[in-house]
C-alpha positions as CSV (number, residue, x, y, z in Angstrom):
1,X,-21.9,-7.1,-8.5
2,X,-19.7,-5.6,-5.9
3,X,-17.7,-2.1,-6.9
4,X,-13.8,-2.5,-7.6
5,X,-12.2,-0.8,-4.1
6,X,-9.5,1.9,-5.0
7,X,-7.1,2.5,-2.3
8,X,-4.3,5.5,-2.2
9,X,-2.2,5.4,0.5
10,X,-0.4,8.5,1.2
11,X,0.8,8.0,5.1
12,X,3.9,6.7,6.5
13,X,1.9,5.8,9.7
14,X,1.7,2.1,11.2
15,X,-1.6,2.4,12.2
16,X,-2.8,3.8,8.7
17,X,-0.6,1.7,6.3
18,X,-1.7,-1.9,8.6
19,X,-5.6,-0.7,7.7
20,X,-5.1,0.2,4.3
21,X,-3.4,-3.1,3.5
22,X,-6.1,-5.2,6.1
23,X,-8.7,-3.6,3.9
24,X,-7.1,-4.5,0.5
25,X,-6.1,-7.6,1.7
26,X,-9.9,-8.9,3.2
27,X,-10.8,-7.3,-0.2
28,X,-9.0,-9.0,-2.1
29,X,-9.7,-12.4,-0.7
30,X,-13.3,-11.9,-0.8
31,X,-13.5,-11.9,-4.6
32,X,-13.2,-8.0,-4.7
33,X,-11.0,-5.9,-7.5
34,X,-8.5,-4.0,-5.2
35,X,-6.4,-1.2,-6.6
36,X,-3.8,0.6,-3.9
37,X,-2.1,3.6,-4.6
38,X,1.3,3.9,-2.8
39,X,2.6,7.7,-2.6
40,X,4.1,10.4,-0.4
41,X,5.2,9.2,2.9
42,X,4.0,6.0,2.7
43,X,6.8,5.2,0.2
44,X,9.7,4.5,2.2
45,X,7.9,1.4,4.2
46,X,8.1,-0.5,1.2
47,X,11.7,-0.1,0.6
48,X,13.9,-3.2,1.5
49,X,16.0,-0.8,3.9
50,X,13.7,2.2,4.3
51,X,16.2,5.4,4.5
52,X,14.7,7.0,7.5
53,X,15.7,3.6,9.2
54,X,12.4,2.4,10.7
55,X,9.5,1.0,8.1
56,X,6.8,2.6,9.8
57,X,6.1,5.5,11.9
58,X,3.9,5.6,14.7
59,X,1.8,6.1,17.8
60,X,0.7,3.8,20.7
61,X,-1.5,1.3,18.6
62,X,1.5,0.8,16.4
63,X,3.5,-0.1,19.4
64,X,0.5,-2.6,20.7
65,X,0.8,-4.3,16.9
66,X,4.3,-4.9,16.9
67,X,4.5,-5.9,20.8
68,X,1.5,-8.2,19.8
69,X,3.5,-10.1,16.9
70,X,0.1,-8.2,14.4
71,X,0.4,-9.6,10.7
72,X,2.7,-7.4,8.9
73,X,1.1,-5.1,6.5
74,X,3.4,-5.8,3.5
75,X,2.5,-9.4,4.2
76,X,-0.8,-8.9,4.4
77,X,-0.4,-7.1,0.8
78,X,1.7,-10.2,-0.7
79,X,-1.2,-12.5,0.6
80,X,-4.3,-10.4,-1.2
81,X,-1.4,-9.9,-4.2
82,X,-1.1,-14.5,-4.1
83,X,-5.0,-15.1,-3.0
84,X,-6.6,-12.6,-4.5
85,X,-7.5,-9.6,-7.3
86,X,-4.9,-6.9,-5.9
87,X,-2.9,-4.6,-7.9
88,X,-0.9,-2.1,-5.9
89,X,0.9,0.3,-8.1
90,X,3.6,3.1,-6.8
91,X,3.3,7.0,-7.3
92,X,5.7,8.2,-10.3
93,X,6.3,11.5,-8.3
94,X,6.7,10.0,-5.3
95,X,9.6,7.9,-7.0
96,X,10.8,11.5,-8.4
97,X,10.7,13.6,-5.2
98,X,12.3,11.0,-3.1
99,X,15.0,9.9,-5.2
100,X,14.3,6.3,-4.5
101,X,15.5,4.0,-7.1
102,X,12.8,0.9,-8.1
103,X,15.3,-1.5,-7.1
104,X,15.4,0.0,-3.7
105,X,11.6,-1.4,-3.5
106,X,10.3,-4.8,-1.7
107,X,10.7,-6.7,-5.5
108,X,7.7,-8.6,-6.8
109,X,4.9,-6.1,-4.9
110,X,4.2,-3.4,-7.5
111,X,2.5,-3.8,-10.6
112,X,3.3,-0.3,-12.2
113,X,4.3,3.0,-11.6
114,X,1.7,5.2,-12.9
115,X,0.8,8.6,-12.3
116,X,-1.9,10.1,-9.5
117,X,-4.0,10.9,-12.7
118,X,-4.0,7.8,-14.7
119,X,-4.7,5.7,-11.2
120,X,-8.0,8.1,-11.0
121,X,-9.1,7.3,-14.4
122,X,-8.9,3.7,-14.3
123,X,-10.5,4.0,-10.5
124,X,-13.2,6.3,-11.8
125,X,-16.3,3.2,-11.4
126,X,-14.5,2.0,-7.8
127,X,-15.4,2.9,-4.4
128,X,-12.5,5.4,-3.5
129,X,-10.6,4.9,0.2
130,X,-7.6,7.1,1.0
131,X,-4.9,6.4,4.3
């Protein structure tokens, strides 16, 4: 039996947030238990209007993806969320240091807002990535 895959994703960069959710996603799909932590940074690309005006930050790759029409990472969340076992849940201090109101969010994406600590617990038999 294949380990559960715990994901925290702490970056507000492209190029990290696109692999985290690739690797959820093809996770997911593949009959694999995928938890993702959303904190810090990585917050504000899942509002529906992010308030530092772009969803994503980054460097040349990031530029490549986007000139190259790559699969959007939130899409490729919603399709391991519809096809697959993925539960993404969203940093409760994160939510607290940034102000951001849970209607501000992409709607139908999170599962819960937990704390760092109760996502470790429940992740404590997965295979642990971070982003």
């Amino acid at each position: 039996m294949t380990k559960p895959l715990s994901i925290i994703l702490c970056s507000e960069e492209h190029e990290k947030i696109q692999m985290a959710a690739m690797t959820a996603a093809l996770a997911a799909v593949s009959e694999r238990q995928v938890s993702m932590f959303v904190s810090m940074g990585a917050v504000f690309s899942f509002c529906i209007e992010s308030p530092k005006g772009l969803k994503f930050s980054g460097g040349t790759f990031s530029e490549l993806m986007l000139e190259k029409n790559a699969p959007n990472a939130l899409d490729l969340l919603k399709q391991g969320k519809e096809l697959g076992k993925l539960s993404l849940y969203l940093c409760s201090m994160a939510l607290d240091i940034t102000e951001i109101d849970e209607t501000a969010l992409i709607p139908n994406l999170f599962d819960e807002v937990i704390g760092l600590t109760k996502f470790l617990a429940d992740s404590e038999d997965s295979q642990l990535a971070v982003f």
